[in-house]
Structures are given as structure tokens and as C-alpha cells.
N, C-alpha and C positions, 0 to 999 in steps of 0.2 A: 316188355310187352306180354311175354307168358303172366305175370302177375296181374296186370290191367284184363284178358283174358278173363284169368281165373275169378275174378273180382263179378266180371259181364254176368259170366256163365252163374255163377252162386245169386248174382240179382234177380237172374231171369227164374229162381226156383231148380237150380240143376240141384242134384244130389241131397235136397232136402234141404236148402237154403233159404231163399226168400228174406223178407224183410226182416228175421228174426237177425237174421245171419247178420243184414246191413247195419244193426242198432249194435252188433257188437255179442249178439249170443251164438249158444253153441260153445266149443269147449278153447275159444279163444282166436280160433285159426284163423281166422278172417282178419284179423290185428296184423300181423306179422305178414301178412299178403298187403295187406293194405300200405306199412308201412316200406315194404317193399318194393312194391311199386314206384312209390312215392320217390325211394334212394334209389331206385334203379332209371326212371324217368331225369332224374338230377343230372346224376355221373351222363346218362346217354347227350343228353342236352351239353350237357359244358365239353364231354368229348370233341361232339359234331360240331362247336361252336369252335373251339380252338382249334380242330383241325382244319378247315376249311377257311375261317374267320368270316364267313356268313350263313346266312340260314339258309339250308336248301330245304325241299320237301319235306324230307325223312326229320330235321330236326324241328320244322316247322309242327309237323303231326305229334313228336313229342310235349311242342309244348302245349298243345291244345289238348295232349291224355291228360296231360300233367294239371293244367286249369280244371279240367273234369272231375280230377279227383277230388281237388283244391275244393272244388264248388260243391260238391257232394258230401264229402266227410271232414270234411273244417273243421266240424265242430268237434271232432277227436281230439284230445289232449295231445295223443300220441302220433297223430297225421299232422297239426300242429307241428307240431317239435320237430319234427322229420322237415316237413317245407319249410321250417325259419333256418334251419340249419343248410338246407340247398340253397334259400336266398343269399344266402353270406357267400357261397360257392359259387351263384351264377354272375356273369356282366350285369346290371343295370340294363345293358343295350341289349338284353336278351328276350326283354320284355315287351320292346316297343313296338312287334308287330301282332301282338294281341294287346294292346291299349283298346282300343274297343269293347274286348270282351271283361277286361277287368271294369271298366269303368260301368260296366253295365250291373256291372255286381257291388259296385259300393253303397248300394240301399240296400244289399241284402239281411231280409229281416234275422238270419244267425250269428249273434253279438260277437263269436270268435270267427266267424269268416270276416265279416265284416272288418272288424280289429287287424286282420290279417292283412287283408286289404289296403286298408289305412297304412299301415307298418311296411308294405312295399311300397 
């Protein structure tokens, strides 16, 4: 969560961020947050998922940071590679109560979200 945070705060223009920041400039840092998040949203998800064996709030909300991110920075090589590698980690059945929200994204116009997509 501290990463997904940190990510908001650098969007919103904190510390001299802004969209410079979002495309990947600046001196890298945003990368290693981003992918961060990404492996940190994964492990929380399949945690809550396996201890519990269903979705409560808290894992609920994880997966919808984790589609935000998905849906924002897809088209990163390296946000990519972070989210096909939690796919192999997560159930299938971990997905099915944001079907809706993926399916609303499989027009979307960026060729590696979209492929991602496809690929789940």
C-alpha cells in the first residue's frame, strides 16, 4: 500500500513529479515503486486469498489497486513482467469478481495492456 501511495502522491506533482515522473523520468525511481507495488499487491492478494479462501474487503480493495496499476502502466515492459509473473501465482478464481472491470478494458486502445488482457 505504502508503494501504490507513493506512486498517487508523485502523480498528483508531490516532490517535483508529475507526468514526467509517470512516463518513467527522473533518475529511475518511479520503476522500482512501481514494480513494487505491483509484487507487493500480488503476495497481499494470494496471502488473503489462501488464508481466508475467500475475498473479504481488504483483499477485495487489493485487487482493484492492483487492476489500477495494470490499467495505468501496462504498457511498461517491466510492470508487464512483474503482473504475468503474479498471474502464474494468483487462482484464476481470483479474478472473477472484477470481471467486469477487466472486460471493460479489452478495447483498450494500449497494444501491451490490451495483450495482457487477452493473456489472462
Amino acid at each position: 500500500l505504502f508503494h501504490f501511495d507513493l506512486i498517487s502522491y508523485h502523480e498528483r506533482g508531490g516532490a517535483g513529479g508529475g507526468s514526467g515522473w509517470r512516463q518513467g523520468g527522473g533518475a529511475g525511481g518511479g520503476v522500482s515503486y512501481l514494480v513494487a507495488a505491483v509484487n507487493g499487491f500480488v503476495r497481499s492478494i494470494d496471502l488473503g486469498v489462501s488464508a481466508e479462501k475467500k475475498k473479504n474487503g481488504h483483499v477485495q480493495q487489493d485487487i482493484l489497486r492492483l487492476l489500477t496499476l495494470w490499467f495505468k502502466y501496462g504498457n511498461r515492459s517491466d510492470v508487464v513482467a512483474a503482473l504475468e509473473d503474479g498471474f502464474t501465482q494468483l487462482s484464476i478464481d481470483t479474478w472473477l469478481t472484477v470481471i467486469p472491470q477487466i472486460i471493460a478494458r479489452i478495447n483498450i486502445p494500449d497494444d501491451r495492456i490490451r495483450a495482457s488482457v487477452h493473456k489472462l
